[in-house]
PAMIMAR-522572 format. One record per residue (C-alpha): residue number from 1; residue in three letters; x, y, z. Coordinates in pm, whole numbers. Layout:
BEGIN
<atom><nr>NUM</nr><rest>ALA</rest><X>X</X><Y>Y</Y><Z>Z</Z></atom>
...
This chain:
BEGIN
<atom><nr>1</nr><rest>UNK</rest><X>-2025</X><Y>699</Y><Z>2238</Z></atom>
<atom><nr>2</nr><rest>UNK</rest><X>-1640</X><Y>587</Y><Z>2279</Z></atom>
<atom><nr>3</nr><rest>UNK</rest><X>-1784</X><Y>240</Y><Z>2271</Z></atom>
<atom><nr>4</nr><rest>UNK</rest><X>-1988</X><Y>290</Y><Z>1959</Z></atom>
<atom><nr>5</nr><rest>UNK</rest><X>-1664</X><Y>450</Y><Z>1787</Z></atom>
<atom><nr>6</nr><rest>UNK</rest><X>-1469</X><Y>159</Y><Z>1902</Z></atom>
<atom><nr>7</nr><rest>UNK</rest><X>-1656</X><Y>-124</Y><Z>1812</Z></atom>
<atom><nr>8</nr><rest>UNK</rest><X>-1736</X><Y>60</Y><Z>1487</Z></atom>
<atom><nr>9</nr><rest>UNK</rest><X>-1374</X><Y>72</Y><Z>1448</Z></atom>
<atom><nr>10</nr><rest>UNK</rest><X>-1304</X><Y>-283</Y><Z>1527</Z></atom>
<atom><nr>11</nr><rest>UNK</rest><X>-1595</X><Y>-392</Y><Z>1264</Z></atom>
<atom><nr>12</nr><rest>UNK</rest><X>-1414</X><Y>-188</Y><Z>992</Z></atom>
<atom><nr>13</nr><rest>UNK</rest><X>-1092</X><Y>-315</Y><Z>1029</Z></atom>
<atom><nr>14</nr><rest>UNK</rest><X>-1255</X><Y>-687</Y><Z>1062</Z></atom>
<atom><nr>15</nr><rest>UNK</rest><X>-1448</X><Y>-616</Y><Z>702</Z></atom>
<atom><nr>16</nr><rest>UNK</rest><X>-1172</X><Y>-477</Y><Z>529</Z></atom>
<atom><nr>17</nr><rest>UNK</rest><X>-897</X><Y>-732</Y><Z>605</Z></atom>
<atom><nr>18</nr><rest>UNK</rest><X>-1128</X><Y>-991</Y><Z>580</Z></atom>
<atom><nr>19</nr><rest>UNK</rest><X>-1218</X><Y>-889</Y><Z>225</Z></atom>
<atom><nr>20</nr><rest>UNK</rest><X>-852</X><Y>-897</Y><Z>159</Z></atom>
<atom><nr>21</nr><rest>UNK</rest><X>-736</X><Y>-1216</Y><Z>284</Z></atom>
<atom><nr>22</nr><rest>UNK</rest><X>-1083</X><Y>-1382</Y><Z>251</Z></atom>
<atom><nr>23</nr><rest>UNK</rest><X>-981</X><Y>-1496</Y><Z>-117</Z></atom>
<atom><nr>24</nr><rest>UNK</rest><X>-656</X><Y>-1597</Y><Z>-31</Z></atom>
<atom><nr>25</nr><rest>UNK</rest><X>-716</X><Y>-1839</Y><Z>277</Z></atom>
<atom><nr>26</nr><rest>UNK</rest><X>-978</X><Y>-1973</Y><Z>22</Z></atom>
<atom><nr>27</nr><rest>UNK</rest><X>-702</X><Y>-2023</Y><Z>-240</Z></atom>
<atom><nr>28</nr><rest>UNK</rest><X>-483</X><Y>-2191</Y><Z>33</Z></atom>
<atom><nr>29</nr><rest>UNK</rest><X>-748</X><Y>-2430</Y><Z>201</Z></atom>
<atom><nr>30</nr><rest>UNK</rest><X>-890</X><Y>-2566</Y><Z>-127</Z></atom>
<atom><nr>31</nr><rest>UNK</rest><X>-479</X><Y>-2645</Y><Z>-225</Z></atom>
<atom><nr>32</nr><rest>UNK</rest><X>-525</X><Y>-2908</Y><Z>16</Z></atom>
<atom><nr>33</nr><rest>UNK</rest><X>-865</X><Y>-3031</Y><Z>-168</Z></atom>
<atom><nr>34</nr><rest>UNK</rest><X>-888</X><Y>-3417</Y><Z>-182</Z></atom>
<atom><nr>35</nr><rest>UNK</rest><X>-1100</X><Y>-3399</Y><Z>-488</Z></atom>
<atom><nr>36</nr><rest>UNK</rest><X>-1044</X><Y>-3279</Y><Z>-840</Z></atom>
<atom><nr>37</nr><rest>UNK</rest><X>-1196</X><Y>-2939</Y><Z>-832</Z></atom>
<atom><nr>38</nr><rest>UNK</rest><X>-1168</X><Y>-2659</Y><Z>-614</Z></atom>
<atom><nr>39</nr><rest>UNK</rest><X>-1495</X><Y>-2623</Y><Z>-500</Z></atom>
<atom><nr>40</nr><rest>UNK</rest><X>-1715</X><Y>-2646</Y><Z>-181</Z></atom>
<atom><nr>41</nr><rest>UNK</rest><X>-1713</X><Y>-2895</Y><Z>-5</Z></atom>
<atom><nr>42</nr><rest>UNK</rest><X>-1382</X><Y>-2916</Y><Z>142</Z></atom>
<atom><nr>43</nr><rest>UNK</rest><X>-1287</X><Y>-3262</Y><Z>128</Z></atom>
<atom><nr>44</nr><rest>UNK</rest><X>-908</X><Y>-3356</Y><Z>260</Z></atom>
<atom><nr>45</nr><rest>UNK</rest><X>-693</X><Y>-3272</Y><Z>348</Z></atom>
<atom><nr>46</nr><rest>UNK</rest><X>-412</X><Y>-3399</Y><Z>134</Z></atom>
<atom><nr>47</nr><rest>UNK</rest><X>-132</X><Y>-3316</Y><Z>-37</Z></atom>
<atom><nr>48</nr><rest>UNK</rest><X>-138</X><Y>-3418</Y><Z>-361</Z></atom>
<atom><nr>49</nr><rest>UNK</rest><X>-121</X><Y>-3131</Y><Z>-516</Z></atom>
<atom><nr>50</nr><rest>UNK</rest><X>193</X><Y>-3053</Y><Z>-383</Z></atom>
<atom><nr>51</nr><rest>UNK</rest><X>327</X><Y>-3282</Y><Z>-533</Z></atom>
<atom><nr>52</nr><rest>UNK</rest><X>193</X><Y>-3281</Y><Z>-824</Z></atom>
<atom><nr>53</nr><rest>UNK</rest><X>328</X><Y>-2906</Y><Z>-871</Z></atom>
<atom><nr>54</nr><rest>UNK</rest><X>653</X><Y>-3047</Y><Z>-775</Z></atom>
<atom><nr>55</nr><rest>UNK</rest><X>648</X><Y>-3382</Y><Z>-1003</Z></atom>
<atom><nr>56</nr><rest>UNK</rest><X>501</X><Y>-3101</Y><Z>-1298</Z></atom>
<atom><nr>57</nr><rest>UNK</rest><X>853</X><Y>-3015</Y><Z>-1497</Z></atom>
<atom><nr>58</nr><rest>UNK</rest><X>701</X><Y>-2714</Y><Z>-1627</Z></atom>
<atom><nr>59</nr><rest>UNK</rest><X>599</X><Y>-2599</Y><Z>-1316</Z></atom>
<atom><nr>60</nr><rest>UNK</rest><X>939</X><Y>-2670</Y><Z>-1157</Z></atom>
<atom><nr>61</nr><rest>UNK</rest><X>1114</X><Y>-2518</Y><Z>-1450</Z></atom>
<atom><nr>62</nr><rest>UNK</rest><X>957</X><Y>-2198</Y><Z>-1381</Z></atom>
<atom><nr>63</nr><rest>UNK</rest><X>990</X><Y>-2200</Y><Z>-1043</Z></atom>
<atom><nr>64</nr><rest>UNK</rest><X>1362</X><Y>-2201</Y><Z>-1108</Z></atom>
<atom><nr>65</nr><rest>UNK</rest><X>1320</X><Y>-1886</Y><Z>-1368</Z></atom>
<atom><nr>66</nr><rest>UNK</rest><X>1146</X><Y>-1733</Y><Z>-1092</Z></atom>
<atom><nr>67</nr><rest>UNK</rest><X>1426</X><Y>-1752</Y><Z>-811</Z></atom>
<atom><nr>68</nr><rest>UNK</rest><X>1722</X><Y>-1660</Y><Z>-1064</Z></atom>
<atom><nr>69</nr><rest>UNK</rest><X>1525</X><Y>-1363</Y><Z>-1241</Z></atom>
<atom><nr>70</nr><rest>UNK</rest><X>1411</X><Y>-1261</Y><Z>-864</Z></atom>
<atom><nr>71</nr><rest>UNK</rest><X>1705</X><Y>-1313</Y><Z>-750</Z></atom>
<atom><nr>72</nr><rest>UNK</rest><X>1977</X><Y>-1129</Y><Z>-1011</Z></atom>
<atom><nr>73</nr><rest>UNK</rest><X>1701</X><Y>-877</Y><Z>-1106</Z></atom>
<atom><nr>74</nr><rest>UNK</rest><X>1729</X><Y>-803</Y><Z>-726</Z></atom>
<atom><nr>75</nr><rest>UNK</rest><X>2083</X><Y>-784</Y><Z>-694</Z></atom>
<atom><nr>76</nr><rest>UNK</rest><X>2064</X><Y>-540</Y><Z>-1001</Z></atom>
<atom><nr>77</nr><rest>UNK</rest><X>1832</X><Y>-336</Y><Z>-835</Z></atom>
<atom><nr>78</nr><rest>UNK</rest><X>2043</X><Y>-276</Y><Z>-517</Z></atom>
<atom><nr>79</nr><rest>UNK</rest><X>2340</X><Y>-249</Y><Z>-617</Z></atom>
<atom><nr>80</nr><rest>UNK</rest><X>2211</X><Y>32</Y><Z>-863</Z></atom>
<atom><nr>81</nr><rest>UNK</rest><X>1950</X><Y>203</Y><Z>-625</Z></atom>
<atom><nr>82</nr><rest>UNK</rest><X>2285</X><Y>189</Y><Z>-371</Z></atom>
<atom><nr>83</nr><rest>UNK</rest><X>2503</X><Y>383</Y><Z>-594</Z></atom>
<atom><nr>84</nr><rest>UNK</rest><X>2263</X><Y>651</Y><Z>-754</Z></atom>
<atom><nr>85</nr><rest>UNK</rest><X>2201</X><Y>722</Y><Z>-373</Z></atom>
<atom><nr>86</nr><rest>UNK</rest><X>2505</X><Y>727</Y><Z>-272</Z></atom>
<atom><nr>87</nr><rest>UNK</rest><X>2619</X><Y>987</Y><Z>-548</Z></atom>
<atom><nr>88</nr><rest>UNK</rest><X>2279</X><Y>1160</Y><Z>-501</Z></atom>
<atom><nr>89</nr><rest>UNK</rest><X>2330</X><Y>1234</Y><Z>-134</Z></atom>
<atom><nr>90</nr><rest>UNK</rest><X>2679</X><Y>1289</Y><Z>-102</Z></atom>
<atom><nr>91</nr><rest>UNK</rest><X>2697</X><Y>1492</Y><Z>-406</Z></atom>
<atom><nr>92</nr><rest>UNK</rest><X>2655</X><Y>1793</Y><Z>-487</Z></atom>
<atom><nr>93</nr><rest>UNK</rest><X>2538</X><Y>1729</Y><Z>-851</Z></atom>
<atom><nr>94</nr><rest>UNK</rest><X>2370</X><Y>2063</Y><Z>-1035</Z></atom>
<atom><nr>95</nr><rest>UNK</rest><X>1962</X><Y>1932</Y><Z>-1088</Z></atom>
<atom><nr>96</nr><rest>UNK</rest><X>1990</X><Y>1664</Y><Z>-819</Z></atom>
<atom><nr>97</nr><rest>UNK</rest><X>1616</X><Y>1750</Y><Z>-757</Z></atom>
<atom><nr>98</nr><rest>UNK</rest><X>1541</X><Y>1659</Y><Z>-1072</Z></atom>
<atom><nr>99</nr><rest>UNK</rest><X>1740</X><Y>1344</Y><Z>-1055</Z></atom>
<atom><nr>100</nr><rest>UNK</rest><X>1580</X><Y>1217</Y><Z>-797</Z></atom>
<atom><nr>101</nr><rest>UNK</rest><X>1260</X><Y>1254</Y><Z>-941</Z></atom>
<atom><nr>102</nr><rest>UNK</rest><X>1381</X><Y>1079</Y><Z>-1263</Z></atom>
<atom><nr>103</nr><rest>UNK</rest><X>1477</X><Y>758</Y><Z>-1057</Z></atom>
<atom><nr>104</nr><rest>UNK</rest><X>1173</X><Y>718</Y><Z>-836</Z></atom>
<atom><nr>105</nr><rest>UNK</rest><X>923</X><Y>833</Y><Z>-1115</Z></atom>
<atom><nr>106</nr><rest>UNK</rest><X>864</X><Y>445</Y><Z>-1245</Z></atom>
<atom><nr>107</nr><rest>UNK</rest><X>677</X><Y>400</Y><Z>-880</Z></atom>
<atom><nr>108</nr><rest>UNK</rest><X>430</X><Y>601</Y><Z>-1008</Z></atom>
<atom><nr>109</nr><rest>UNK</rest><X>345</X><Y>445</Y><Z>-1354</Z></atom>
<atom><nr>110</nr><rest>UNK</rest><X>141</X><Y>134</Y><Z>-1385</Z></atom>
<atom><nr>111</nr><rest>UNK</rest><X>358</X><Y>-153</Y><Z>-1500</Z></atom>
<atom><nr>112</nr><rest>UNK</rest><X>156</X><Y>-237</Y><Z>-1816</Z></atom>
<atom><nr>113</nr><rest>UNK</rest><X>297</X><Y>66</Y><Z>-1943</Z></atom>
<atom><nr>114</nr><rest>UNK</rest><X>690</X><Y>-27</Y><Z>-1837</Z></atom>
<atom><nr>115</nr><rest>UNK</rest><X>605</X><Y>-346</Y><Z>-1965</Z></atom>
<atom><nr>116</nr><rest>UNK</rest><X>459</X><Y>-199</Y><Z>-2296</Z></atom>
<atom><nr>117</nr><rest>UNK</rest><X>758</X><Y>45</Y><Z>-2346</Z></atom>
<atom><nr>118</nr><rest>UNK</rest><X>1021</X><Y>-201</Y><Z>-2282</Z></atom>
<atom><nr>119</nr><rest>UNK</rest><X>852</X><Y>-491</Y><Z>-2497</Z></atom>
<atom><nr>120</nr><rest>UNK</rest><X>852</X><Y>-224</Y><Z>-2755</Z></atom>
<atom><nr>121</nr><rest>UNK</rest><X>1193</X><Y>-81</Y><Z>-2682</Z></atom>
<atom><nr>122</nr><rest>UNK</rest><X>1375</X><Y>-453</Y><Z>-2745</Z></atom>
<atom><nr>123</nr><rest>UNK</rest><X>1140</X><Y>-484</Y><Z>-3058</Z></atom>
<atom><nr>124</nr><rest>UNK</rest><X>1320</X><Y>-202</Y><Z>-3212</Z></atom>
<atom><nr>125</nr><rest>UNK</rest><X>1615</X><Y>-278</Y><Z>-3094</Z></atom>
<atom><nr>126</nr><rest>UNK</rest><X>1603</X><Y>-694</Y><Z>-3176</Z></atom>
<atom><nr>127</nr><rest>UNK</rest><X>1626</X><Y>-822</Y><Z>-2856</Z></atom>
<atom><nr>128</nr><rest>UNK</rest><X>1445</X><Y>-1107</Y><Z>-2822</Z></atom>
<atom><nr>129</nr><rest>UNK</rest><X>1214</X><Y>-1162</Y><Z>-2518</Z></atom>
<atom><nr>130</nr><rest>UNK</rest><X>1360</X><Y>-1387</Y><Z>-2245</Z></atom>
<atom><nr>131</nr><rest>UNK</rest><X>1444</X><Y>-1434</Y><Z>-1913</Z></atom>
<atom><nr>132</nr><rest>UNK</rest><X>1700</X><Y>-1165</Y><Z>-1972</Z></atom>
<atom><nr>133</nr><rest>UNK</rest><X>1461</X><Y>-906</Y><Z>-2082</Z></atom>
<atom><nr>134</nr><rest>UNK</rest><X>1190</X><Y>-1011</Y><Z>-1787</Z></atom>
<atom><nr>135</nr><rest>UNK</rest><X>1537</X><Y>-931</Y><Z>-1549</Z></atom>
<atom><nr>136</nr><rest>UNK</rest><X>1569</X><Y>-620</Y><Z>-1719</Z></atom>
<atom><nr>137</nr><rest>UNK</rest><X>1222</X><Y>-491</Y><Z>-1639</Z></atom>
<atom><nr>138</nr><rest>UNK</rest><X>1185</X><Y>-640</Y><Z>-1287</Z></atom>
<atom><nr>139</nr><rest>UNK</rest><X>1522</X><Y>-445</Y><Z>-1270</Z></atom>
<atom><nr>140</nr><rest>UNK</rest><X>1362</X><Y>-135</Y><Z>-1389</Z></atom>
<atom><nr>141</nr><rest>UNK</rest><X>1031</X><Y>-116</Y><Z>-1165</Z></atom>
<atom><nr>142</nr><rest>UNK</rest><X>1258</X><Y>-284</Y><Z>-855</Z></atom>
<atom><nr>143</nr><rest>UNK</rest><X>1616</X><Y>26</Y><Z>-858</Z></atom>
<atom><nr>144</nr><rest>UNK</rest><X>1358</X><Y>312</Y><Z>-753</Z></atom>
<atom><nr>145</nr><rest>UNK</rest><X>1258</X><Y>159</Y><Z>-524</Z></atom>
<atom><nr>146</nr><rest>UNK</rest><X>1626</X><Y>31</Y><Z>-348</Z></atom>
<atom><nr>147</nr><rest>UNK</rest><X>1735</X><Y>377</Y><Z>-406</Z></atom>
<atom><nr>148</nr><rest>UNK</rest><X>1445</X><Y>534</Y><Z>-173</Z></atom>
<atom><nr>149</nr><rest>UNK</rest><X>1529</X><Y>246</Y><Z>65</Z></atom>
<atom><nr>150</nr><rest>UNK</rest><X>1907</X><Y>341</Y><Z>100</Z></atom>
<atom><nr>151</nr><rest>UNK</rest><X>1833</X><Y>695</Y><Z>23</Z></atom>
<atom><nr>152</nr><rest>UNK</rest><X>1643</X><Y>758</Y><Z>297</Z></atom>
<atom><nr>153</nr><rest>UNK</rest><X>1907</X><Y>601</Y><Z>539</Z></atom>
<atom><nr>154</nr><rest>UNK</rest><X>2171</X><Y>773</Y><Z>469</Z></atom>
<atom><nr>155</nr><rest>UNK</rest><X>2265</X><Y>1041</Y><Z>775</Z></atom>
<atom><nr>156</nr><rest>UNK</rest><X>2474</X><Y>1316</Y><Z>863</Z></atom>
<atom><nr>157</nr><rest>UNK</rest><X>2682</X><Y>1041</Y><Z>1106</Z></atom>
<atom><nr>158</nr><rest>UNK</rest><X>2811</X><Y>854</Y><Z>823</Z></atom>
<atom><nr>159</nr><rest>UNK</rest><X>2906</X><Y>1147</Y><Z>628</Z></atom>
<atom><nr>160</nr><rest>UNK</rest><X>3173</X><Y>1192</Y><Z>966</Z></atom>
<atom><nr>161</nr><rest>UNK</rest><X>3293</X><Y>818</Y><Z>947</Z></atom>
<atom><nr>162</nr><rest>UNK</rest><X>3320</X><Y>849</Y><Z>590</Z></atom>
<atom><nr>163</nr><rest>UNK</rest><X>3564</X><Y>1157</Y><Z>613</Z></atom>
<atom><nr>164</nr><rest>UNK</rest><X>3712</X><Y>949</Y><Z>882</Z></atom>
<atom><nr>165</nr><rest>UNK</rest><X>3798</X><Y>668</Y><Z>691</Z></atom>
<atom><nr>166</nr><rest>UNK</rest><X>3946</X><Y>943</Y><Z>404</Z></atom>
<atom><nr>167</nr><rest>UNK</rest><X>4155</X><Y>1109</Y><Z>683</Z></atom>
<atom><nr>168</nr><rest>UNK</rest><X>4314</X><Y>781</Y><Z>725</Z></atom>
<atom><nr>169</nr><rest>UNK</rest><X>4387</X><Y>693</Y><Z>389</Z></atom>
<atom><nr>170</nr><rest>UNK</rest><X>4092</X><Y>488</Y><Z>248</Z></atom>
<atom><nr>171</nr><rest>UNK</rest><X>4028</X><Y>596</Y><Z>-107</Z></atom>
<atom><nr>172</nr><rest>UNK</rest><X>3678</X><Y>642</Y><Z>-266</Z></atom>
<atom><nr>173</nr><rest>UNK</rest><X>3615</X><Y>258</Y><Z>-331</Z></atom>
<atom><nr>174</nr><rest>UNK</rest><X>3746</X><Y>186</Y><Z>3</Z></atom>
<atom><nr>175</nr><rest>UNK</rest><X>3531</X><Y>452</Y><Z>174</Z></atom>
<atom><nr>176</nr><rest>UNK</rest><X>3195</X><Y>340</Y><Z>-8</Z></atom>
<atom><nr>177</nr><rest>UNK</rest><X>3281</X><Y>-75</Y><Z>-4</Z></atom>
<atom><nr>178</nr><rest>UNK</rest><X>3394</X><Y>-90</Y><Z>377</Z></atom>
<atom><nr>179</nr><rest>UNK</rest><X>3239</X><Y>196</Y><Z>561</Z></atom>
<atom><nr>180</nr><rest>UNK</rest><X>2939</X><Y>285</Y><Z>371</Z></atom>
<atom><nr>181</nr><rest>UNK</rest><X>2787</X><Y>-42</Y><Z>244</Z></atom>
<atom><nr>182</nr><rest>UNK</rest><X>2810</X><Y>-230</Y><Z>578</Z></atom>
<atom><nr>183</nr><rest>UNK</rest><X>2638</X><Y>133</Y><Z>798</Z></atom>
<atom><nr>184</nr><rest>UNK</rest><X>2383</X><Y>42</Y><Z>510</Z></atom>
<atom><nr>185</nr><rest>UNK</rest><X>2362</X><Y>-294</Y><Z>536</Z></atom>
<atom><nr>186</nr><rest>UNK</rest><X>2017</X><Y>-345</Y><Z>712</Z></atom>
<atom><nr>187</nr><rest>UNK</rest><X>1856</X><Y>-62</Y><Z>390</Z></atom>
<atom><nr>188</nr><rest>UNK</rest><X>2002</X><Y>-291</Y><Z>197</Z></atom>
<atom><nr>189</nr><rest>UNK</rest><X>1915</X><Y>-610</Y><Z>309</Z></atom>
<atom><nr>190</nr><rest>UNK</rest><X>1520</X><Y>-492</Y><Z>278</Z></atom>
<atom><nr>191</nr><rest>UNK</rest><X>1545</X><Y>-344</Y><Z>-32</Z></atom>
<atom><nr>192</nr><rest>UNK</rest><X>1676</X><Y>-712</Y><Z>-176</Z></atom>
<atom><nr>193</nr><rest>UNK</rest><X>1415</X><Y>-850</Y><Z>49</Z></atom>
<atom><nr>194</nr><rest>UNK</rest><X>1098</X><Y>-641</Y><Z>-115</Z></atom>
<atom><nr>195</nr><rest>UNK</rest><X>1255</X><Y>-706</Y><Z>-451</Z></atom>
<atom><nr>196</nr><rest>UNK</rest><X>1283</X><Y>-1033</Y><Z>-437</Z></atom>
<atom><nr>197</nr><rest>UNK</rest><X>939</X><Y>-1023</Y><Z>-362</Z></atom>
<atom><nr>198</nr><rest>UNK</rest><X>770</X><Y>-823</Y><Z>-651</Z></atom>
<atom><nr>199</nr><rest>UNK</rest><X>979</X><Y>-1009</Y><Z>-908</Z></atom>
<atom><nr>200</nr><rest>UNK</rest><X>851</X><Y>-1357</Y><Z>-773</Z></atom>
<atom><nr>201</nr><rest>UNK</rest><X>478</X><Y>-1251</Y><Z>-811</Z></atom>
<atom><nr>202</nr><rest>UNK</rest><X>504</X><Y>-1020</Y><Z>-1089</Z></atom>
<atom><nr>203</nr><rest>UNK</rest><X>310</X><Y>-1122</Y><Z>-1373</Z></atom>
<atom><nr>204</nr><rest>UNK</rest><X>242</X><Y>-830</Y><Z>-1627</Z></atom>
<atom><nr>205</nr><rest>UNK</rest><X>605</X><Y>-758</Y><Z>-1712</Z></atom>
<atom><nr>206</nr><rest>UNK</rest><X>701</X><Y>-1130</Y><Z>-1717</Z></atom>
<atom><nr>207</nr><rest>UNK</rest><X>443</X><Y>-1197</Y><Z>-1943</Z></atom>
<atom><nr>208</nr><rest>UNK</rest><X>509</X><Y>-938</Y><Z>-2192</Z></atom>
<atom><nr>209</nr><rest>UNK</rest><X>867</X><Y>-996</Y><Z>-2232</Z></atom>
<atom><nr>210</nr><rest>UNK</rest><X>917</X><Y>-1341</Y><Z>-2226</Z></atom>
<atom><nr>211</nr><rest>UNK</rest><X>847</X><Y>-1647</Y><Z>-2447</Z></atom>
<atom><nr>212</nr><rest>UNK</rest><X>955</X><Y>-1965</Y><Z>-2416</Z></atom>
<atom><nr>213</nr><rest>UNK</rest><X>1127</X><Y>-1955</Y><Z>-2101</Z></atom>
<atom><nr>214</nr><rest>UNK</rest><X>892</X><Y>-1817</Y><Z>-1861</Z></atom>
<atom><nr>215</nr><rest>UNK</rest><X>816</X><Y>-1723</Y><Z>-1442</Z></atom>
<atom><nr>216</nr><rest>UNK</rest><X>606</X><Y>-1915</Y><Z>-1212</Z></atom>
<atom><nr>217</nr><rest>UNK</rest><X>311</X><Y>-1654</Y><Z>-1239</Z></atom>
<atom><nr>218</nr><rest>UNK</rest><X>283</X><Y>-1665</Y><Z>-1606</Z></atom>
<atom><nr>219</nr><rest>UNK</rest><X>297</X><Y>-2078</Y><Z>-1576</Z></atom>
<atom><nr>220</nr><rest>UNK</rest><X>17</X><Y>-2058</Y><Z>-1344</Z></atom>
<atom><nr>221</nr><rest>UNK</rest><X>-174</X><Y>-1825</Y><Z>-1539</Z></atom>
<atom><nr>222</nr><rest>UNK</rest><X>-133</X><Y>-2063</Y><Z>-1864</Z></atom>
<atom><nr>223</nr><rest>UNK</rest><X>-266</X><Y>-2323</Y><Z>-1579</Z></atom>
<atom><nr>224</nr><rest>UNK</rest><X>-584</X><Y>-2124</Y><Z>-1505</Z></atom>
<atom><nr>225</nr><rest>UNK</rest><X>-679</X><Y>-2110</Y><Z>-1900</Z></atom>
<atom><nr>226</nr><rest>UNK</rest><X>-742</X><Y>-2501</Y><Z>-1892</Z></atom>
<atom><nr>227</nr><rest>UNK</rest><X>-965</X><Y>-2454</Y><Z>-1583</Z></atom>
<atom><nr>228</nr><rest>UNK</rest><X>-998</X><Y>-2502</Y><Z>-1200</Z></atom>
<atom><nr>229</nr><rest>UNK</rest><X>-767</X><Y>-2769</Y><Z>-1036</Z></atom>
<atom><nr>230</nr><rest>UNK</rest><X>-651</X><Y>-2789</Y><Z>-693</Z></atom>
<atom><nr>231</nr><rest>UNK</rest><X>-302</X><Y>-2804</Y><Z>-863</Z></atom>
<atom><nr>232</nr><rest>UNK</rest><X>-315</X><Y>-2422</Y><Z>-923</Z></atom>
<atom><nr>233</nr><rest>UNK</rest><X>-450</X><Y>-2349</Y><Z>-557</Z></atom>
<atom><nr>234</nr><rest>UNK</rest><X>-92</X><Y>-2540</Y><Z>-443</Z></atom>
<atom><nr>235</nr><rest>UNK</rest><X>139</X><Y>-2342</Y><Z>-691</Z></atom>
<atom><nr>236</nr><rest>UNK</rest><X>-66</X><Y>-2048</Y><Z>-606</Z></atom>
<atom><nr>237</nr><rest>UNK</rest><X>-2</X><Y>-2110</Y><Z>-239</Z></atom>
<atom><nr>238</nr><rest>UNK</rest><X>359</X><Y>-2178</Y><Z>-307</Z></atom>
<atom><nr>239</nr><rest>UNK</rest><X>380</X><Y>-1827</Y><Z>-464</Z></atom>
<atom><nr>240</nr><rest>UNK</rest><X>203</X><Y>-1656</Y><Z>-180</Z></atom>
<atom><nr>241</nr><rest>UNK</rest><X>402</X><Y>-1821</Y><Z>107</Z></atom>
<atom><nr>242</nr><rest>UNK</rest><X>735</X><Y>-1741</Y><Z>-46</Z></atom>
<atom><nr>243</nr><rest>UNK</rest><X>624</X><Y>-1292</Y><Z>-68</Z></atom>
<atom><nr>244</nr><rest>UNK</rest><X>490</X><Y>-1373</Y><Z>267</Z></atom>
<atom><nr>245</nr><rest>UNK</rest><X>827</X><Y>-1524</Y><Z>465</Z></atom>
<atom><nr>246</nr><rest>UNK</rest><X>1042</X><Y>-1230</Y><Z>202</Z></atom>
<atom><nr>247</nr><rest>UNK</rest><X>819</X><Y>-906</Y><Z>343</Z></atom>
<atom><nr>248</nr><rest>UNK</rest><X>829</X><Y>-1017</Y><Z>667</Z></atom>
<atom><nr>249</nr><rest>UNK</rest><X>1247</X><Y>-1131</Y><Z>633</Z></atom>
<atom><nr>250</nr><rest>UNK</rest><X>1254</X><Y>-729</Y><Z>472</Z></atom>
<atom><nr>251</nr><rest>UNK</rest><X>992</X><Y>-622</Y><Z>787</Z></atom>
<atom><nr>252</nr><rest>UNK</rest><X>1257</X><Y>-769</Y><Z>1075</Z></atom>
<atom><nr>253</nr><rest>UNK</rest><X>1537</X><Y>-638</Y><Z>894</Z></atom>
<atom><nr>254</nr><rest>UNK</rest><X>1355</X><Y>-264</Y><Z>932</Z></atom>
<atom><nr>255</nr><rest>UNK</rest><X>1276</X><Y>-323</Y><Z>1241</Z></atom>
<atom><nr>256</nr><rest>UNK</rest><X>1593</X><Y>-434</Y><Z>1379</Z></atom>
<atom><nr>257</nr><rest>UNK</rest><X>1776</X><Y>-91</Y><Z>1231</Z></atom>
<atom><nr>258</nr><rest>UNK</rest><X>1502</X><Y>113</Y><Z>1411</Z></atom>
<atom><nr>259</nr><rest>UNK</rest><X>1568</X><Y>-51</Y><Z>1740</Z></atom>
């Protein structure tokens, strides 16, 4: 009966990431598709369509939008997650509770509905959309998350340092830029990491609040309406190995503090 369970087991977990990752290693095979559609049979490989996404100056232009607004949105994000846990946990602030809910509740709501609020927010307000305002939400959906990250790692140990560092004569700035950043430097690190990572692939939010200037995801979208071509499989690809290496970069920085 052990058996049974077992290879039961091992069948379900076969089925279910193979229903997941089925689509993509289809996406990524036919990227190397010698012919002009994506479609059985496989003929190649080449790459061609690598380089056509990289000769393609609107694909390269928004693969540049991509790594600032991932990038800055991300820095954003930490540097505000960082702080509001910082205060949060070494406060004693009357409804911290309730602040804390406040600051991880956008984790819960679908981001059509950020995106919808903030498209309508800058509407009222005249902003116009642009890379700014697709920062601004990636900013938004990303600081909740940061501040659970660097909440959750902050112990009673580096309270002790901190008062340490006080006892000697740091002041406040001192105490959070030299002692308490670098203790949290590995929460840190993966919190930028997963950032980085839902920015680059995020599509709703970037495609709400931008225009003219827009993300790699939204570019290959606009791609997709003029049909199949092995061109999209290869930005598509290019999109999916780039979360890929940026979980796992955020995965071995985890792993390293637990060890």
């Amino acid at each position: 009966m052990t058996a049974v369970l077992r290879l039961a087991s091992w069948g379900y977990a076969l089925a279910l990431y193979g229903f997941i990752f089925l689509p993509v290693v289809v996406l990524v095979l036919f990227s190397f598709q010698d012919g002009r559609l994506p479609i059985p049979p496989f003929e190649g490989p080449t790459l061609r369509w690598y380089a056509a996404v990289w000769q393609d100056r609107s694909l390269t232009a928004a693969l540049g939008n991509s790594f600032v607004v991932a990038l800055a949105s991300s820095a954003v994000s930490c540097a505000l997650g960082f702080l509001a846990a910082w205060g949060l946990a070494r406060g004693r602030l009357a409804g911290g509770r309730a602040m804390q809910g406040l600051i991880t509740a956008p984790l819960t709501v679908s981001y059509l509905l950020i995106g919808l609020g903030l498209m309508i927010s800058f509407n009222l307000t005249g902003i116009s959309p642009s890379l700014l305002t697709v920062g601004i939400g990636h900013a938004v959906i990303n600081t909740p998350l940061c501040f659970a990250i660097c909440f959750a790692s902050m112990g009673d140990h580096q309270v002790n340092i901190e008062r340490a560092a006080r006892d000697l004569g740091a002041r406040e700035w001192q105490v959070l830029w030299l002692v308490t950043a670098p203790m949290l430097l590995p929460a840190l690190a993966a919190g930028f990491a997963l950032s980085v990572t839902f920015s680059w692939d995020e599509f709703i939010i970037a495609f709400l609040l931008s225009r003219f200037d827009v993300t790699l995801p939204v570019e290959i979208w606009s791609l997709l309406r003029s049909g199949l071509n092995p061109k999209t499989n290869a930005a598509g690809s290019v999109v999916f190995l780039v979360s890929v290496a940026m979980v796992l970069a955020a995965e071995f920085t985890l792993l390293r503090r637990r060890r």
